[in-house]
C-alpha positions, 0 to 999 in steps of 0.5 A: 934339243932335250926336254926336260922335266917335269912331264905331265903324264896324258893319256888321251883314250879312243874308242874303237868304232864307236858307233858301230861297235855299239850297234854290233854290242846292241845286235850280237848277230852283227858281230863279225859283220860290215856295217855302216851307221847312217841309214842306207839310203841312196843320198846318205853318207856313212856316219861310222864303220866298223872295222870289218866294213873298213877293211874294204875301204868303207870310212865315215863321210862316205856316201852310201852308194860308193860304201856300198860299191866298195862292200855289196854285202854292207848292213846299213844300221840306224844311229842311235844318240841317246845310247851313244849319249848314255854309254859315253856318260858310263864311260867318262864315269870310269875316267873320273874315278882316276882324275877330275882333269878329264877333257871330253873331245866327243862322245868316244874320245878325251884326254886325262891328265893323270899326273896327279891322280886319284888311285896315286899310280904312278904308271900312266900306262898301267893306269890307260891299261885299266880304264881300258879293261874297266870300259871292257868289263863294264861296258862290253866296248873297246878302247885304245889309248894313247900316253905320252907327256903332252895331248898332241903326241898322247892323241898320235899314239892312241891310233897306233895300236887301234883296235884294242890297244894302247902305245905309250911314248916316255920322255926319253923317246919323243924326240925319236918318235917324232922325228920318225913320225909320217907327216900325215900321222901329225894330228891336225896335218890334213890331205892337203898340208901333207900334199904341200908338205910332201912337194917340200920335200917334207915327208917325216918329222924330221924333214919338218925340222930342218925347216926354221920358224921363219920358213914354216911361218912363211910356207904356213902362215900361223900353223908354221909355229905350231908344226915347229913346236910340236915336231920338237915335243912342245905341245903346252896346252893343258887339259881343260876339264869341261864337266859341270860338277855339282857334287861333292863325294867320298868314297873307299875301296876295299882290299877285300870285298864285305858283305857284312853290314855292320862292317859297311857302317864302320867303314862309312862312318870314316868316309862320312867324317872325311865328307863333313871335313870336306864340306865344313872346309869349303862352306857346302851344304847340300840336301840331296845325300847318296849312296854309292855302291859298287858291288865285287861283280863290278855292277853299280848301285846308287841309293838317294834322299832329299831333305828340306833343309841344307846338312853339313854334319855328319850329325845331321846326314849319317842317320839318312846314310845308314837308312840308305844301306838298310833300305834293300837287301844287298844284291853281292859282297861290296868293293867300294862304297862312297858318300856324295852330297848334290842339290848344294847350297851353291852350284858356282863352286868347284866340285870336291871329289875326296879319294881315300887311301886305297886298300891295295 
């Protein structure tokens, strides 16, 4: 069987040991050191581990007293959500600069489809390449990624080349890739489908292929379709963005960065046009305006003002965007700077985030 096109371009990124690599980014004298997430108490489990504590066989979900039988000189840590919660909000931040179709699985992983993508790359692997450079150099944490046609085969990829990685698998390659691929690899596949499988005489991809629907049907029950499926590279199921949006925004980033301020409200003038465009199209006010600033080190800034009124216009908004840029002294030269209304008139209609050309 060929697939043919069009393919979907996804990317599903993972972060590498989430919680325990933020601990160790939180406590620099962690670093290098096994330790567990969860508390070390005799009657807990290990939530996370980080790679160094997993080289002795330590893993989530193991009671404490065998991670600690496993790695006597383990440090056990507190967990720590509400930094998980606020890194991860970083995180898919960076995600939407390149995509509105980004589907959170949990704090540390989702899936982006970046077909159609804000920066216009057609690389879906130079594109997971720096959102994962992004997250480093803002973030100080490691990601790996996964690319791929569909999410099943992007998020098999993505464990690949852990930790710091990524491994992308073309069209032309899936079929080979599957058929090779250790059923115990195949996302979804548990300990004890893999046990049955295994006394089926099915140990690779291509082993589950020689079985018809009707048989993996009968051996499965519903699961039976979708192991046929997937193992011939249909996988259908799109990318279900879940964020709440409640903003619509303009923003630009420059080939070279500014510092000049005059030259700031030129380039804002531009973006504050395509906005009023924006928000007369779509029948939006909004009262709350904000400025964006992203600066040439990569730090971030954003500057707010709420009126009374609902503004549409740039008549009416761009006097409060030029006293938001005037309102402090500029901490360094600037790469990009955006515009986003909130506090809309209605919060039932989709988000519209506009991004510019950009100046590459």
């Amino acid at each position: 069987m060929e697939l043919k096109p069009p393919f979907r371009k996804i990317i599903h990124v993972d972060m590498d040991a989430y919680y325990a690599s933020v601990a160790q980014l939180d406590n620099p004298e962690l670093r290098g050191k096994p330790i567990a997430v969860g508390g070390g108490g005799d009657r807990g489990v290990v939530s996370a581990a980080s790679y160094e504590a997993r080289k002795f066989g330590v893993k989530s979900a193991m009671s404490n007293v065998l991670a600690k039988q496993k790695c006597p000189h383990i440090v056990f840590v507190k967990s720590d959500f509400s930094r998980y919660k606020k890194l991860s909000n970083q995180i898919r931040e960076i995600f939407y600069e390149y995509t509105d179709l980004v589907e959170p699985l949990s704090l540390d992983e989702a899936y982006l489809d970046v077909t159609e993508n804000k920066k216009g790359n057609p690389s879906a692997n130079d594109i997971a390449r720096e959102i994962r450079q992004r997250i480093y150099n803002e973030t100080g944490l490691t990601a790996s990624a996964g690319i791929s046609i569909n999410k099943f085969i992007a998020k098999v990829a993505s464990d690949i080349n852990k930790p710091n990685g990524q491994k992308t698998v073309h069209p032309d390659e899936v079929i080979q890739f599957l058929e090779e691929l250790p059923v115990n690899k195949f996302y979804g596949v548990g300990k004890v489908t893999a046990a049955k499988m295994y006394n089926l005489g099915i140990f690779v991809g291509n082993d589950l292929k020689q079985k018809s629907l009707t048989e993996l049907t009968k051996l499965f029950g519903k699961s039976g379709a979708h192991y046929y499926n997937i193992v011939r590279g249909i996988h259908n199921s799109k990318v279900k963005p879940n964020r709440i949006r409640k903003s619509i925004a303009a923003e630009r980033t420059f080939f070279e960065n500014i510092s000049s301020e005059i030259f700031m409200l030129e380039k804002l003038d531009k973006i504050a046009k395509e906005l009023e465009k924006r928000m007369i199209k779509s029948k939006t006010k909004g009262k709350t305006i904000t400025l964006k600033i992203k600066y040439s080190d990569f730090t971030q800034q954003t500057r707010s003002k709420t009126v009374s009124v609902f503004m549409q216009s740039k008549k009416e908004f761009f006097p409060l965007v030029k006293e938001l840029l005037y309102q402090e002294k500029l901490k360094n030269s600037v790469r990009l700077l955006g515009i986003s209304f909130s506090n809309l008139n209605t919060v039932k209609k989709e988000p519209v985030w506009i991004q510019l050309q950009l100046e590459f």
